[in-house]
C-alpha positions as CSV (number, residue, x, y, z in Angstrom):
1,X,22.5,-3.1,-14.1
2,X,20.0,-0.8,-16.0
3,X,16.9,-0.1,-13.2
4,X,15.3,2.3,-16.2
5,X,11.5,1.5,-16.1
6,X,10.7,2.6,-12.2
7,X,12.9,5.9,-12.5
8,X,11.8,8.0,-14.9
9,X,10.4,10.5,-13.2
10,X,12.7,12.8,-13.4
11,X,10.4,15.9,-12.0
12,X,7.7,15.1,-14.5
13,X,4.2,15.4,-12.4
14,X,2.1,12.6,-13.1
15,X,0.3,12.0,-15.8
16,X,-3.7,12.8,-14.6
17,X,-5.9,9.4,-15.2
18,X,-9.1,8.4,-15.1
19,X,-10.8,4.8,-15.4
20,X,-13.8,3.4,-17.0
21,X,-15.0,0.0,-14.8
22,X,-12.9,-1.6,-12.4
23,X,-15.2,-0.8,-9.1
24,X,-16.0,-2.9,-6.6
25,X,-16.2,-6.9,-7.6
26,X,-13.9,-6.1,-10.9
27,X,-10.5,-8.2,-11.1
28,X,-8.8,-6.5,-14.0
29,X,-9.6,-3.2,-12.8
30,X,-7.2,-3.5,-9.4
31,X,-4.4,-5.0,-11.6
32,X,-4.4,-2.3,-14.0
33,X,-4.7,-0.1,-10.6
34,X,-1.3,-1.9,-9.1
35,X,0.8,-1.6,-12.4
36,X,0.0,2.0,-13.3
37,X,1.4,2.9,-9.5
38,X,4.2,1.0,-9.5
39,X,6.6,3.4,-11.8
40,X,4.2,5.9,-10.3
41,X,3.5,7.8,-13.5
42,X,0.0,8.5,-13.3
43,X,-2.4,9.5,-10.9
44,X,-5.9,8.3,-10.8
45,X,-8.2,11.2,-10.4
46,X,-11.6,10.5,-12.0
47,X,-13.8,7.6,-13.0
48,X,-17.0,6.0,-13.6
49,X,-16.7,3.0,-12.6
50,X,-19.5,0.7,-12.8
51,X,-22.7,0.6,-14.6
52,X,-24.3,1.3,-11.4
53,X,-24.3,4.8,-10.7
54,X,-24.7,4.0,-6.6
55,X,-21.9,1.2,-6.8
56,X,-19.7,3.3,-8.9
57,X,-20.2,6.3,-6.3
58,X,-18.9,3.6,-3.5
59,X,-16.4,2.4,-5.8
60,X,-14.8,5.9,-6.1
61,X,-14.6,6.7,-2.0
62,X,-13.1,3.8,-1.7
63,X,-10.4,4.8,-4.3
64,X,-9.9,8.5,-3.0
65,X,-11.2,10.2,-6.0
66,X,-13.1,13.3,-5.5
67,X,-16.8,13.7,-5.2
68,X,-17.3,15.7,-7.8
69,X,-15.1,13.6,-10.3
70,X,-17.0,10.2,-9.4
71,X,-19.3,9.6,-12.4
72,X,-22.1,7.7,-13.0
73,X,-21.7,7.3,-16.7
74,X,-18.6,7.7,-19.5
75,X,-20.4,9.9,-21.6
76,X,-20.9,12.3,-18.5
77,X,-17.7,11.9,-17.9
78,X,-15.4,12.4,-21.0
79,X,-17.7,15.5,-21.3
80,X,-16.8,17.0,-17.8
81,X,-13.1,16.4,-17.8
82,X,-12.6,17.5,-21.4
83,X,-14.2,20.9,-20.1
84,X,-12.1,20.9,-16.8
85,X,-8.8,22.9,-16.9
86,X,-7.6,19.8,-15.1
87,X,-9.1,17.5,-16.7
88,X,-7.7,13.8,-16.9
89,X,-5.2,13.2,-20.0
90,X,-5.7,9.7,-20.4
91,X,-8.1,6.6,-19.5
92,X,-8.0,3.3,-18.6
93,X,-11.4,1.2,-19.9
94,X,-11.6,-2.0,-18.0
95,X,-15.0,-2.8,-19.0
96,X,-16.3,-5.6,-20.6
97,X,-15.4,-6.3,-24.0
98,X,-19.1,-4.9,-25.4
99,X,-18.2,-1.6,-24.1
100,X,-14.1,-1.1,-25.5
101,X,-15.5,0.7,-28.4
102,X,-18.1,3.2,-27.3
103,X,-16.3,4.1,-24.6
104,X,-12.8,4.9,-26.4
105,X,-14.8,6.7,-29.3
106,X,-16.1,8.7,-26.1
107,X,-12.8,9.8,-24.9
108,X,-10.7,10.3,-28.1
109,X,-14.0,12.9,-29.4
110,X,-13.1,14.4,-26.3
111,X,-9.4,14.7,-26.9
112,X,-8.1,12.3,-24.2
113,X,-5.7,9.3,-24.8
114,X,-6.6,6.1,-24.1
115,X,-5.5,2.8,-22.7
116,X,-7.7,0.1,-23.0
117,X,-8.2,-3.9,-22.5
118,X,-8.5,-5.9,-24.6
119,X,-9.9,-7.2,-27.0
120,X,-10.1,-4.1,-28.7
121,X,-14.4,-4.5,-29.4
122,X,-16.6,-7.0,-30.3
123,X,-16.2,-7.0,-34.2
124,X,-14.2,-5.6,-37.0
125,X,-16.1,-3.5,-38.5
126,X,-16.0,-1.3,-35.6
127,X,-12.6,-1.9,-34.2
128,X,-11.8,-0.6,-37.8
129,X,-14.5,2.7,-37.0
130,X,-11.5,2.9,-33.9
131,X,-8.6,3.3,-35.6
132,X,-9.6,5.1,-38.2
133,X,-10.4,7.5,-35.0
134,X,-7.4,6.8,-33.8
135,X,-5.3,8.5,-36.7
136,X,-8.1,11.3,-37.1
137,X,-7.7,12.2,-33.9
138,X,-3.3,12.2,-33.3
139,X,-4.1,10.9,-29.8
140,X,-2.1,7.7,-28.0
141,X,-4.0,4.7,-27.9
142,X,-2.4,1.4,-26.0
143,X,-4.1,-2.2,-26.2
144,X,-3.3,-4.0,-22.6
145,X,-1.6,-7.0,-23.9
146,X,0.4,-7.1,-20.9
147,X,2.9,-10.0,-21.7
148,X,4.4,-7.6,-24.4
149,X,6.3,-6.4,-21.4
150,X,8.3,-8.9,-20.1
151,X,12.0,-8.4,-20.7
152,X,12.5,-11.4,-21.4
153,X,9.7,-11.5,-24.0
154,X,11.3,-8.1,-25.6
155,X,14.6,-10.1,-25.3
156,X,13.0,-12.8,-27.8
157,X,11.9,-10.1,-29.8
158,X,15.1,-8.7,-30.2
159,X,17.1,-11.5,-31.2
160,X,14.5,-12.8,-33.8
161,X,14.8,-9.2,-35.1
162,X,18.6,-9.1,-35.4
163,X,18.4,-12.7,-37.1
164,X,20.1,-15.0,-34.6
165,X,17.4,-17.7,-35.4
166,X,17.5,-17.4,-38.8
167,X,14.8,-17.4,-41.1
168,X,11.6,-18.2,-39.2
169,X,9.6,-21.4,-40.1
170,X,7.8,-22.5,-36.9
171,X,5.8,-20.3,-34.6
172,X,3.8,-22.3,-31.9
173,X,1.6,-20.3,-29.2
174,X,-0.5,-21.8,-26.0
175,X,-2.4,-20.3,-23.6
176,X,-4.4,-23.0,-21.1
177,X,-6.3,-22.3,-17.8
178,X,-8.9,-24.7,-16.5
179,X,-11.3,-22.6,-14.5
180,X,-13.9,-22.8,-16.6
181,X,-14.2,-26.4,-16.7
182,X,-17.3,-26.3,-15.2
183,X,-20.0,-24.0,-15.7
184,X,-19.6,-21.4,-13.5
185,X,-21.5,-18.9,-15.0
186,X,-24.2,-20.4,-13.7
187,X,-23.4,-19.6,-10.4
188,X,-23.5,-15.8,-11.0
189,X,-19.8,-15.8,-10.7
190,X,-19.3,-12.2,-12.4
191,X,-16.1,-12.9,-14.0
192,X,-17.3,-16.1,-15.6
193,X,-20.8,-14.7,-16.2
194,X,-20.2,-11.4,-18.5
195,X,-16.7,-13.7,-20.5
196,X,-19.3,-16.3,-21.8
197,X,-21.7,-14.3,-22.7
198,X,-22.0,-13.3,-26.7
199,X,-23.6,-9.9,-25.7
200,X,-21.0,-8.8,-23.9
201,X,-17.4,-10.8,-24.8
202,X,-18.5,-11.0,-28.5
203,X,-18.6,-13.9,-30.7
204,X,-16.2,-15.7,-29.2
205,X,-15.4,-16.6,-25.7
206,X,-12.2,-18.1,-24.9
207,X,-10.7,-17.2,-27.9
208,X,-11.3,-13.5,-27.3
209,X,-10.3,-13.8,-23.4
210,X,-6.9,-15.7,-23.5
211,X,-6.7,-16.7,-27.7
212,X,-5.9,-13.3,-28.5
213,X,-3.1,-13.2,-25.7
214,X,-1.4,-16.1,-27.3
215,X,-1.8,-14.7,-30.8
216,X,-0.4,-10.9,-30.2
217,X,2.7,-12.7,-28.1
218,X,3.5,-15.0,-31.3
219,X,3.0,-11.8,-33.4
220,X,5.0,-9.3,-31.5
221,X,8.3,-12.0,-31.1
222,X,8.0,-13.3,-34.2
223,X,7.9,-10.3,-36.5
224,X,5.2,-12.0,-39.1
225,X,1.9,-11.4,-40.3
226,X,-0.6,-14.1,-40.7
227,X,-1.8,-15.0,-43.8
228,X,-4.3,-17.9,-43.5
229,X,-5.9,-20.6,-40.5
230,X,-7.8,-23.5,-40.0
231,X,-9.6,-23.1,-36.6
232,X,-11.4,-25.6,-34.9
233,X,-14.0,-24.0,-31.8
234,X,-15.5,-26.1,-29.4
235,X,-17.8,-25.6,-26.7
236,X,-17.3,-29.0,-24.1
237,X,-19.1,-27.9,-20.8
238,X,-23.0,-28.3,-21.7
239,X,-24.9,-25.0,-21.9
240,X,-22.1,-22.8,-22.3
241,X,-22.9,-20.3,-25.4
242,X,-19.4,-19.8,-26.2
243,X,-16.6,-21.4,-27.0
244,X,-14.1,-22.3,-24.0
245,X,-11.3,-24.4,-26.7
246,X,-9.3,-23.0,-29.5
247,X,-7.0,-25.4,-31.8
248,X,-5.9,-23.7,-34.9
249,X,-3.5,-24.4,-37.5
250,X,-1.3,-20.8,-38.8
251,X,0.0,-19.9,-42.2
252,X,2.0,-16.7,-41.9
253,X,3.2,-14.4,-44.7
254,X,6.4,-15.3,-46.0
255,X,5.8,-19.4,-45.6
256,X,6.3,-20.3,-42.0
257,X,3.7,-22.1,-40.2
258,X,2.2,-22.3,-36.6
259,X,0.0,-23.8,-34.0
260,X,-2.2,-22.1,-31.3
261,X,-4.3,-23.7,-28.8
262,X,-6.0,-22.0,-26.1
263,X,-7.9,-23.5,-23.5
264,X,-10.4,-22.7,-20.2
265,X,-10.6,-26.4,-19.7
266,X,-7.5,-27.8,-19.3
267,X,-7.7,-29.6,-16.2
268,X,-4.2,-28.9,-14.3
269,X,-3.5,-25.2,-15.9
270,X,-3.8,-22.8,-14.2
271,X,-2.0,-19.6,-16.8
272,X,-0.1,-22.1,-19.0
273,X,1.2,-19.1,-21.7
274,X,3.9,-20.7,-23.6
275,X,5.4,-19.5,-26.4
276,X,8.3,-21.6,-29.0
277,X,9.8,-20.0,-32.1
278,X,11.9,-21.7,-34.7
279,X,14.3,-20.9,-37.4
280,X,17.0,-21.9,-39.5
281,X,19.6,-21.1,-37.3
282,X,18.2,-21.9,-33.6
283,X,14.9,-21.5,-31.7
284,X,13.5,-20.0,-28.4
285,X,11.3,-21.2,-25.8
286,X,9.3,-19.2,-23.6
287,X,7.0,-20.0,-20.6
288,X,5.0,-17.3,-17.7
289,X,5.3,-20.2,-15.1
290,X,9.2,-18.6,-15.4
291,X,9.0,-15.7,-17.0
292,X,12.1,-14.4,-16.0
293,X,13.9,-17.0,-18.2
294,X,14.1,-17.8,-21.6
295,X,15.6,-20.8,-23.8
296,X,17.5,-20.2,-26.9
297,X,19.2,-23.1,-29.0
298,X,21.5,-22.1,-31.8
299,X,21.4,-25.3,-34.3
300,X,23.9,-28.0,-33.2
301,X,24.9,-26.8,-30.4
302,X,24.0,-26.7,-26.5
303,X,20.4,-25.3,-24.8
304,X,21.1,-22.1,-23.5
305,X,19.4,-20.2,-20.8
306,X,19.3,-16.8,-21.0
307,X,18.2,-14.6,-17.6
308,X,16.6,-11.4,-17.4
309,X,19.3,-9.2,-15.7
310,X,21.6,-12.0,-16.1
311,X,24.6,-12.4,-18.7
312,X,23.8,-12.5,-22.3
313,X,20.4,-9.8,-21.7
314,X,20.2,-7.2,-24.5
315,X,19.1,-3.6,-23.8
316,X,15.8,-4.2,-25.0
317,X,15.2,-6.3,-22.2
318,X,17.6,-4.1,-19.8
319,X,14.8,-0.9,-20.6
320,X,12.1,-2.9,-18.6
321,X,13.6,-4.3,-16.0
322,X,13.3,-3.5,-12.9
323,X,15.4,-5.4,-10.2
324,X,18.6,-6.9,-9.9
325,X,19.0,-10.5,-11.4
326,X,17.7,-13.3,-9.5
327,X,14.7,-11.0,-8.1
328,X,12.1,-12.2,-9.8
329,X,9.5,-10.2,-11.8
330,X,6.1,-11.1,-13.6
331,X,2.5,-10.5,-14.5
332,X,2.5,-7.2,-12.6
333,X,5.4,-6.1,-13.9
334,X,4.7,-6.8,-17.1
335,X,1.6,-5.1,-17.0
336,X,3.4,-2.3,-15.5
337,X,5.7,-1.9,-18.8
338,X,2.8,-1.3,-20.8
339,X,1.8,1.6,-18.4
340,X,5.7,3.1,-18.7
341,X,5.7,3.2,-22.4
342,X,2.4,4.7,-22.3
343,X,3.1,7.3,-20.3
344,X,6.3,7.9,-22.5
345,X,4.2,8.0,-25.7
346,X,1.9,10.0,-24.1
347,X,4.1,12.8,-22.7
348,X,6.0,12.7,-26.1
349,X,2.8,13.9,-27.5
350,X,1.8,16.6,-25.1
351,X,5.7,17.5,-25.8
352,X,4.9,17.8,-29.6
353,X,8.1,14.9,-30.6
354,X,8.1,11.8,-31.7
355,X,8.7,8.8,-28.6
356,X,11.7,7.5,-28.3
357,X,11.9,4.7,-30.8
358,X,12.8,2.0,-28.2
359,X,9.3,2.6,-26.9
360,X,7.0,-0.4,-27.7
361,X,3.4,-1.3,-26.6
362,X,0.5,-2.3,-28.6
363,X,-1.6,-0.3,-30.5
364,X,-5.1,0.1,-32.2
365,X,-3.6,-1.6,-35.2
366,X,-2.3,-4.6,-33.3
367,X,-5.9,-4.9,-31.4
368,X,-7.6,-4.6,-35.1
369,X,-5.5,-7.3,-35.8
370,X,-6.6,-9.4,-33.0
371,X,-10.2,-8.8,-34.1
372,X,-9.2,-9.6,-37.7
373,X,-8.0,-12.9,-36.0
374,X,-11.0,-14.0,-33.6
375,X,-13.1,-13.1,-37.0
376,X,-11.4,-15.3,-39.3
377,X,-11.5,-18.2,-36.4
378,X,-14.9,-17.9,-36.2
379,X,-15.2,-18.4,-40.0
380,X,-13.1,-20.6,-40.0
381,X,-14.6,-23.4,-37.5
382,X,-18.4,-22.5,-38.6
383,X,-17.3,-24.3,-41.9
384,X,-16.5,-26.7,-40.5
385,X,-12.5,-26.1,-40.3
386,X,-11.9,-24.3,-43.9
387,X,-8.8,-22.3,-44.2
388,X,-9.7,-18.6,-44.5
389,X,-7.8,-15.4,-45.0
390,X,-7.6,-13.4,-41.8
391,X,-8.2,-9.9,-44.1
392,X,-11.1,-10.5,-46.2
């Protein structure tokens, strides 16, 4: 039983962090807090973490972090621990979309690696200004698309990659929540507020929240590119300025074709991320609500369910697990994989070498591509459902 992702270690000091957003009130900033500790590779010594400068202050003695390393603003800050003998080596931004991109170009100018939410910004053009950045710059740069993580998701991966379904002709993706059904934003719910809001999610709402989700996962399993969609956008609870449904039809490089709906309105889901792939010679079947198992169904012959720790479970699922079959593992976890591969990329670089080639996690270049994606969607449903190319 491999136990590899929690114990590595192996009298490395922690990697010194420090985290844009995420105070007080912020959801994604605790989780991201939780899955960095719990292979205890980092340690979160600076941040700036709220627009606020007072709030941010409170924020930070809440969290332990020093006086002097509590900022009011990221430009203060990427300009104070660059200068610092020990000065943070990475950052987590857990801002609102609208500020992914001027905060990363911040920190890499400074010479720190980054680890950011996504989606990567609000538009192409300067998701593109990112990664070209990103390469100018040599520094490690990790898009949060947390379900990349799950063993059994990197068990999917690997046996699509090794051919056992064949060649692949169906690629089918969902991702449905309902609590945005009503309009909640009008409450002054914060969560709600800033994610339908164009000036701060971007031009689109549920597409960029939980659409790009759905679309990575079907990209990173599946292997393909996409070529081509038909997207339809709709907006159902009155007032609401963005969209909270996403149907669209895929056409993927090489001739397979997929389905993706995501949805904020569909009454009775709560995180209902599925994910199905089909080819010539079987098909798997994925779902978070049990995420620590995962269908596969060679062509004539019996279902078969494949556990994580459990008999049949390649390495590539045995690198990220964490617990004994049977124990079960999930969304923190998950996101807790993206953290370890991070800090493996991240002390390869200090170290000069290459990672490890087992080490996955997204990049700038798969969050570009999620741009590219809630782009062409956009396009797509504001004529009126036309298929467009995803790179124009």
């Amino acid at each position: 039983m491999a136990i590899e992702a929690g114990n590595e270690t192996g009298g490395h000091r922690r990697i010194r962090l420090g985290m844009v957003g995420g105070g007080q009130g912020a959801f994604i900033g605790a989780v991201h807090r939780i899955a960095f500790r719990i292979d205890d590779q980092f340690e979160l010594v600076a941040g700036a973490l709220a627009s606020d400068p007072a709030r941010a202050m409170a924020s930070a003695r809440e969290l332990g972090i020093a006086a002097d390393r509590a900022y009011g603003g990221y430009e203060e800050m990427a300009r104070a621990e660059a200068a610092r003998p020990d000065g943070i080596e990475a950052v987590s931004i857990v801002t609102p979309n609208h500020m992914h991109g001027p905060v990363a170009k911040a920190f890499l100018a400074a010479g720190i690696h980054v680890i950011c939410d996504k989606p990567l910004t609000t538009g192409v053009t300067e998701a593109e200004e990112l990664a070209a950045l990103v390469k100018k710059t040599g520094k490690v740069f990790v898009v949060t698309h947390n379900y990349a993580g799950y063993p059994m998701i990197r068990q999917a991966r690997a046996m699509v990659a090794s051919g056992d379904l064949g060649e692949i002709r169906l690629v089918q993706a969902e991702y449905l929540q309902d609590w945005l059904t009503e309009r909640l934003e009008a409450t002054g719910q914060k969560q709600a507020a800033w994610r339908t809001d164009p000036a701060r999610s971007g031009a689109g709402g549920c597409i960029g929240d939980i659409g790009t989700h759905a679309y990575h996962l079907a990209c990173f399993v599946s292997g393909l590119e996409l070529d081509e969609l038909l997207a339809q956008l709709s907006t159902f609870v009155p007032g609401r300025l963005l969209d909270d449904d996403v149907q669209i039809l895929l056409r993927w490089k090489g001739g397979a074709k997929g389905l993706l709906w995501a949805s904020q309105v569909a009454v009775g889901n709560e995180n209902g991320l599925k994910l199905r792939v089909h080819g010539t010679k079987g098909g798997l079947e994925w779902a978070q609500s049990d995420p620590n198992y995962l269908w596969f169904t060679p062509y004539g012959q019996p279902k078969r369910l494949l556990t994580r720790g459990g008999a049949g479970a390649l390495p590539e699922a045995g690198r990220v697990t964490r617990v004994p079959s049977g124990h079960p593992e999930g969304y923190l976890e998950g996101f807790a994989t993206i953290y370890a591969e991070a800090a493996r990329a991240i002390r390869a670089a200090t170290s000069g070498v290459k990672p490890d080639p087992a080490v996955i996690y997204p990049t700038v270049h798969d969050g570009l591509a999620g741009m590219k994606f809630i782009d062409a969607a956009v396009r797509s449903s504001a004529a009126n459902g036309a298929w467009v190319r995803v790179d124009r």
